[in-house]
MARKOL-762214 format. One line per field, with one value per residue (C-alpha): residue number from 1; z, x, y. Coordinates in nm, 3 decimals. Each point is the difference from the previous one (the first is absolute). Layout:
tikol: c(NUM / ...)
pz: c(Z / ...)
px: c(X / ...)
py: c(Y / ...)
This chain:
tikol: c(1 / 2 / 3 / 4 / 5 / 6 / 7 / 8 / 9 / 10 / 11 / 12 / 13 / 14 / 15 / 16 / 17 / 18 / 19 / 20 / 21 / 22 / 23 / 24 / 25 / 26 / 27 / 28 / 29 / 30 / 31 / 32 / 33 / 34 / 35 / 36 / 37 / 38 / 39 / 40 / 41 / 42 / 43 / 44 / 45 / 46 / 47 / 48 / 49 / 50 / 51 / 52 / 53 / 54 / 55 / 56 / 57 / 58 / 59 / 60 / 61 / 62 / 63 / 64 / 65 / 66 / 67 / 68 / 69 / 70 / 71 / 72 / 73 / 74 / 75 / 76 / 77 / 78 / 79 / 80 / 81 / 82 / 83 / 84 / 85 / 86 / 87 / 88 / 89 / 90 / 91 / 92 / 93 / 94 / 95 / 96 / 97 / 98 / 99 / 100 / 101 / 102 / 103 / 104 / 105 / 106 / 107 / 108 / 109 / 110 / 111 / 112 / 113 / 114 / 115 / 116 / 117 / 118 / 119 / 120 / 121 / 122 / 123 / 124 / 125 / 126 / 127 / 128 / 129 / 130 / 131 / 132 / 133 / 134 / 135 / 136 / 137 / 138 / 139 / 140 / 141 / 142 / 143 / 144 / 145 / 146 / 147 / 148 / 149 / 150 / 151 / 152 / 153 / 154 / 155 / 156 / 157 / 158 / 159 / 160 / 161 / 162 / 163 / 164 / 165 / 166 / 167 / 168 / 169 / 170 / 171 / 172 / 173 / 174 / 175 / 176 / 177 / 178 / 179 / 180 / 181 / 182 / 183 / 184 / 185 / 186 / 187 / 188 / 189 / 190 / 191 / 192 / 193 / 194 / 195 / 196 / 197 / 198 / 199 / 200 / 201 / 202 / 203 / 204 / 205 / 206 / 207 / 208 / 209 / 210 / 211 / 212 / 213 / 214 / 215 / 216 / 217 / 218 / 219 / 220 / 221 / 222 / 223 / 224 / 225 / 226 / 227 / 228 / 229 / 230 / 231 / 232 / 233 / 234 / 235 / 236 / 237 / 238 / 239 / 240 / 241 / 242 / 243 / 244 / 245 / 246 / 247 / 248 / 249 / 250 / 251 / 252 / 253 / 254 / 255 / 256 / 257 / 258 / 259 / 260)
pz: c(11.322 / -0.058 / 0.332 / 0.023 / -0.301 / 0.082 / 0.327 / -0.139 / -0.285 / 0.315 / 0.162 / -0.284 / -0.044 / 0.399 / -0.048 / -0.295 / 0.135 / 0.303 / -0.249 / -0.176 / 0.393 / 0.119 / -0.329 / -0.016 / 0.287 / -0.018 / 0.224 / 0.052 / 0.263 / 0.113 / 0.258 / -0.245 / -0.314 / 0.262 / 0.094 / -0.343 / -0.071 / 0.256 / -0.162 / -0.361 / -0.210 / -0.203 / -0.342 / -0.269 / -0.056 / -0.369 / -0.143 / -0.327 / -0.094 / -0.355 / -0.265 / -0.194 / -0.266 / 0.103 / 0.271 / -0.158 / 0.235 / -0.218 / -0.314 / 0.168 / 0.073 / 0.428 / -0.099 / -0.244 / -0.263 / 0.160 / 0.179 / 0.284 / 0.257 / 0.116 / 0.282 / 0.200 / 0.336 / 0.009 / 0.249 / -0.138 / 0.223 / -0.159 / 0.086 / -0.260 / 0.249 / -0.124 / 0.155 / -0.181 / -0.076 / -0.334 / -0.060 / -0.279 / -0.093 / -0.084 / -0.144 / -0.061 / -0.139 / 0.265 / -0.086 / 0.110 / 0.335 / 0.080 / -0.121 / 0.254 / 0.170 / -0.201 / 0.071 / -0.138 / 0.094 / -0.007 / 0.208 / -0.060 / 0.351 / -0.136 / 0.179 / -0.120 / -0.081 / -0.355 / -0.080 / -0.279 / -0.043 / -0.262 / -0.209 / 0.062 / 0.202 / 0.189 / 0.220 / 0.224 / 0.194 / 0.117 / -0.110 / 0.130 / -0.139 / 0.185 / -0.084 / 0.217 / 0.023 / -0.176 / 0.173 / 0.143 / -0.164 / -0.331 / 0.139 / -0.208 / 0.219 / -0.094 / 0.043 / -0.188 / -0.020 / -0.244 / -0.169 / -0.306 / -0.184 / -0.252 / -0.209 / -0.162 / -0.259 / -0.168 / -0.193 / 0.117 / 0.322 / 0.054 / 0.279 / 0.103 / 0.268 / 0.216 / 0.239 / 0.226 / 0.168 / 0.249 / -0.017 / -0.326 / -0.052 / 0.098 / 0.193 / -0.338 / 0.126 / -0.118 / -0.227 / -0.167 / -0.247 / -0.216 / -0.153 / -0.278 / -0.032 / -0.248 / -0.043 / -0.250 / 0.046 / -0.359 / 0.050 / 0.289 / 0.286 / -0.290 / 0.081 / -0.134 / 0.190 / -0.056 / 0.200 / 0.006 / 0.314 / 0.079 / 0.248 / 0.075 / 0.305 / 0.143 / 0.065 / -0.345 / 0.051 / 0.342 / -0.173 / -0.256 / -0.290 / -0.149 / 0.014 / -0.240 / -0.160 / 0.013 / -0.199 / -0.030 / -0.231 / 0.066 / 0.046 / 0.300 / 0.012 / 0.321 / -0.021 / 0.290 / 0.263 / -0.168 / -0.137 / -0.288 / -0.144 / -0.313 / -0.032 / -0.141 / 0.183 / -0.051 / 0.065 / -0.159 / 0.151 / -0.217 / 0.071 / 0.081 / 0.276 / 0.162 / 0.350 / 0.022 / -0.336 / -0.214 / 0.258 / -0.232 / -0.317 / -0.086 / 0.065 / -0.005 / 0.328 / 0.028 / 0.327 / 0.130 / 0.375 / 0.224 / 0.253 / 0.339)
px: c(9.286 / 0.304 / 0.122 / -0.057 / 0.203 / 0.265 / 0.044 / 0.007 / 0.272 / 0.239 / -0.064 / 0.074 / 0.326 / 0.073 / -0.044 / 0.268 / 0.232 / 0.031 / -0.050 / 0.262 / 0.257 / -0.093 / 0.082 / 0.373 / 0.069 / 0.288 / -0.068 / 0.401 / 0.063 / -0.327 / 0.178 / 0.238 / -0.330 / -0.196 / 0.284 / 0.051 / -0.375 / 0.061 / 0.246 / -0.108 / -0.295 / -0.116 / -0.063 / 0.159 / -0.129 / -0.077 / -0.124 / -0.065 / -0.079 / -0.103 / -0.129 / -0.319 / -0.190 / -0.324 / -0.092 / -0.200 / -0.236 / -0.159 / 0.010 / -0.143 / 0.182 / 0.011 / 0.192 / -0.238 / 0.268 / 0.280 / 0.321 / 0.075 / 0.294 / -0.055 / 0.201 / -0.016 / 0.186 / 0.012 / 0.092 / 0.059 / 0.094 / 0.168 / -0.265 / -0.218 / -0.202 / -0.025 / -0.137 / 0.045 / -0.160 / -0.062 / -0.108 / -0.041 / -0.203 / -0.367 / -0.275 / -0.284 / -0.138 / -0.316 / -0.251 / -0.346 / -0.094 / 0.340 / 0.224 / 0.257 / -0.082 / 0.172 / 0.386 / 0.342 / 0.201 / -0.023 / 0.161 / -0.020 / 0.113 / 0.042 / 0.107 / -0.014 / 0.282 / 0.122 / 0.166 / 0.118 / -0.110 / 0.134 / 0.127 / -0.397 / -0.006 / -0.245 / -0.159 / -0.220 / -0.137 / -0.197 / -0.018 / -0.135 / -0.022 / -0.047 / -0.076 / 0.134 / -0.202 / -0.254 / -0.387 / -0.117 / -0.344 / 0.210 / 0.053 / 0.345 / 0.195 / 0.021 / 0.156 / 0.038 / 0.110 / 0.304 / 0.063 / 0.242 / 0.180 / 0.301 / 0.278 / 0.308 / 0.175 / 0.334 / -0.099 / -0.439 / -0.139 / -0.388 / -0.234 / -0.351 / -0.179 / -0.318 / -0.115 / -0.284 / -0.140 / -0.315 / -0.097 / 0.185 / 0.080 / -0.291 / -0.219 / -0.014 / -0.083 / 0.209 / 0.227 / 0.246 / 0.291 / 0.181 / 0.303 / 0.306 / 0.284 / 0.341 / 0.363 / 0.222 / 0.339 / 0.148 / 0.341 / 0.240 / -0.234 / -0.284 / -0.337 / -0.320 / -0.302 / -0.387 / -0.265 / -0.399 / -0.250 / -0.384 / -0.139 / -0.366 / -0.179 / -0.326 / -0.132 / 0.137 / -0.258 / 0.228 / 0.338 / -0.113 / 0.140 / -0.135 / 0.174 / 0.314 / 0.289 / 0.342 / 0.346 / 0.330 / 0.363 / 0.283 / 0.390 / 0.190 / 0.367 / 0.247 / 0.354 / 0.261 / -0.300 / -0.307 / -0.271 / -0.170 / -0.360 / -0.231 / -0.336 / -0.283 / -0.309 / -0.405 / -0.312 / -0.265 / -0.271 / -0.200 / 0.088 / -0.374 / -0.005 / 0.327 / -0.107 / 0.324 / 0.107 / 0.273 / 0.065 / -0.057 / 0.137 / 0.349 / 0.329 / 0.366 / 0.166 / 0.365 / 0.149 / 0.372 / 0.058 / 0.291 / 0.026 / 0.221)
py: c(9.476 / 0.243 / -0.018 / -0.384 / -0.089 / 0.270 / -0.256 / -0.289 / 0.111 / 0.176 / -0.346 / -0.194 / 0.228 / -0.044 / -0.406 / 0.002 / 0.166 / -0.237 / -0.312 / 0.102 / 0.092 / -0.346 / -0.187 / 0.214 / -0.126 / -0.280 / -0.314 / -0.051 / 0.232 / 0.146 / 0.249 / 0.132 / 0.048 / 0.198 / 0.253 / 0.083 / 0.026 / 0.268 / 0.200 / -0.081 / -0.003 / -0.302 / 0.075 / 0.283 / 0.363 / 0.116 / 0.317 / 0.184 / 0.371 / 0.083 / 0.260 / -0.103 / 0.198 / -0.094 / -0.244 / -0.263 / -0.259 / -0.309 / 0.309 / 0.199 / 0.384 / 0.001 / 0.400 / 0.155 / -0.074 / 0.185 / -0.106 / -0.184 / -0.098 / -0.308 / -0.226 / -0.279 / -0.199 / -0.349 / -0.254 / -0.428 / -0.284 / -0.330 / -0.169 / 0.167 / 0.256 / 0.353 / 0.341 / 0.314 / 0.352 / 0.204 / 0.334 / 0.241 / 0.325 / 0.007 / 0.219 / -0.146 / 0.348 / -0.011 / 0.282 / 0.163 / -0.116 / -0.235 / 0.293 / 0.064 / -0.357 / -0.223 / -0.141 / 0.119 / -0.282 / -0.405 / -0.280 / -0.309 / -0.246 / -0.348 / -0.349 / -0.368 / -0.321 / -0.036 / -0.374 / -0.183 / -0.350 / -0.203 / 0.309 / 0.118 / 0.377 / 0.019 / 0.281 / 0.103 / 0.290 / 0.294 / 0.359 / 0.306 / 0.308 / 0.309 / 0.360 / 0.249 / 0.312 / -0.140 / 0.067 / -0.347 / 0.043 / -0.009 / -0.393 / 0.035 / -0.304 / -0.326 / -0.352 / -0.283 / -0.395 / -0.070 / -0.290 / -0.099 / -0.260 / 0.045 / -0.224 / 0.109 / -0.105 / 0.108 / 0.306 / -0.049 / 0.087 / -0.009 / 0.051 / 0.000 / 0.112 / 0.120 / 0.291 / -0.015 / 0.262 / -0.073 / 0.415 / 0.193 / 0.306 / 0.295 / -0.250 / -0.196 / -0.304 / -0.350 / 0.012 / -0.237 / 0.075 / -0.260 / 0.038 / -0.153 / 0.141 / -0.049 / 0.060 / -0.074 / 0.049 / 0.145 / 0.121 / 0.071 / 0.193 / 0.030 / -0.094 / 0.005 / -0.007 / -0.089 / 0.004 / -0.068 / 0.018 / 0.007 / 0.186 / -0.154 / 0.237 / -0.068 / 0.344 / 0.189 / 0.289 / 0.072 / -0.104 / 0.251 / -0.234 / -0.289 / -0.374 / 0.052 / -0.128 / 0.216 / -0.107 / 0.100 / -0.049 / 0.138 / -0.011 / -0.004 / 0.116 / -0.013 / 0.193 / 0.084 / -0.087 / 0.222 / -0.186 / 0.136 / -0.084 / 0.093 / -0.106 / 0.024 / -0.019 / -0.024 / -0.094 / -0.123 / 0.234 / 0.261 / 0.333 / 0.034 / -0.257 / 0.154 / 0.126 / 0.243 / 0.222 / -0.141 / -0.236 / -0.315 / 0.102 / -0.160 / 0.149 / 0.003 / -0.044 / 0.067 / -0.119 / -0.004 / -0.134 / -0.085 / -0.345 / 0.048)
């Protein structure tokens, strides 16, 4: 199943890429387009690198509550096509007979088209997460289908949106994720932030946490190109249905980052 769905996302990524070639091509002078698709790539490069407290996935600590340096490349074509990678630090504090199995280090590959339709974003996408390092048996890799919706006002932005994944995280069978998120702009570069999800998984006895909700507030600050975040982050999971130590309880997270 791994290897299937690793295909069909690095197929998916090889069919947007030449989407999104054939559409940049101009139909005025079809000689002169495909010389300079020759000498120059469609599209704009991105990147970020950042400092984070903690590394926090759907409330849940992916670092054992310590720090992490996080980054990411992206690639984005006018037409609304998108490719990029992520990666960060993990420790997912494995123990007894996965000690010394388990990964150190998370990418994320994602793809998909993101659009604006009468002042309505819309996205969608795949995701796959893989776990370098990480013992196959541990079934750590994932992917999932993306799909959101968000409006924008003056000083109001909101958005909602869902994850599927066919076969979660540890061989935990489906899983879905919904999310709404907030911004309100306050004052020059200002923000604050909110955020609620629900994770529903079919097999929580593998996922080693039950079906949960996790929530966030915050501010977000951006000065001479840094971008700086606080939040506040939880879960509503007992500290006795936690499968990993102190992994659910709620947290500050202090983050700065840099764009380029």
């Amino acid at each position: 199943m791994r290897i299937l769905t690793s295909f069909i996302l690095k197929s998916v990524f090889v069919a947007l890429l030449v989407l999104s070639m054939m559409f940049s091509a101009g139909s005025t002078n079809q000689a002169q387009a495909e010389e300079a698709e020759l000498i120059n790539i469609p599209g704009s490069f991105s990147g970020s690198l950042g400092f984070f407290t903690d590394y926090r996935y759907r409330g849940l600590s992916q670092t054992d509550r310590h720090p992490t340096i996080q980054g990411s490349f992206d690639w984005a074509h006018e037409k609304g096509y998108y490719l990029g990678v992520w990666g960060s630090n993990v420790d997912f504090g494995e123990s007894g007979a996965t000690a010394g199995q388990g990964a150190s280090i998370e990418f994320d590959f994602y793809g998909g088209v993101a659009r604006q339709y009468y002042g309505i974003d819309i996205d969608l996408g795949l995701l796959w997460y893989t776990y370098p390092g990480a013992q196959d048996s541990l079934s750590y890799d994932f992917m999932e289908y993306t799909a959101s919706i968000g409006y924008s006002w003056e000083i109001l932005s909101l958005s909602t949106g869902v994850n599927f994944a066919p076969e979660f995280y540890a061989s935990s069978d489906e899983a879905t994720y919904w999310t709404l998120d907030a911004e309100v702009s306050l004052i020059q570069n200002l923000t604050f932030t909110g955020h609620y999800g629900y994770q529903w998984v079919e097999d929580n006895a593998s996922y080693t946490h039950p079906d949960y909700a996790d929530f966030s507030i915050g501010f977000a600050y951006s000065t001479n190109g840094f971008d700086l975040s606080l939040q506040y982050v939880n879960t509503d999971i007992e500290d006795r249905n936690c499968g990993v130590v102190d992994a659910c309880e709620g947290d500050v997270v202090f983050g700065i980052s840099r764009g380029f």
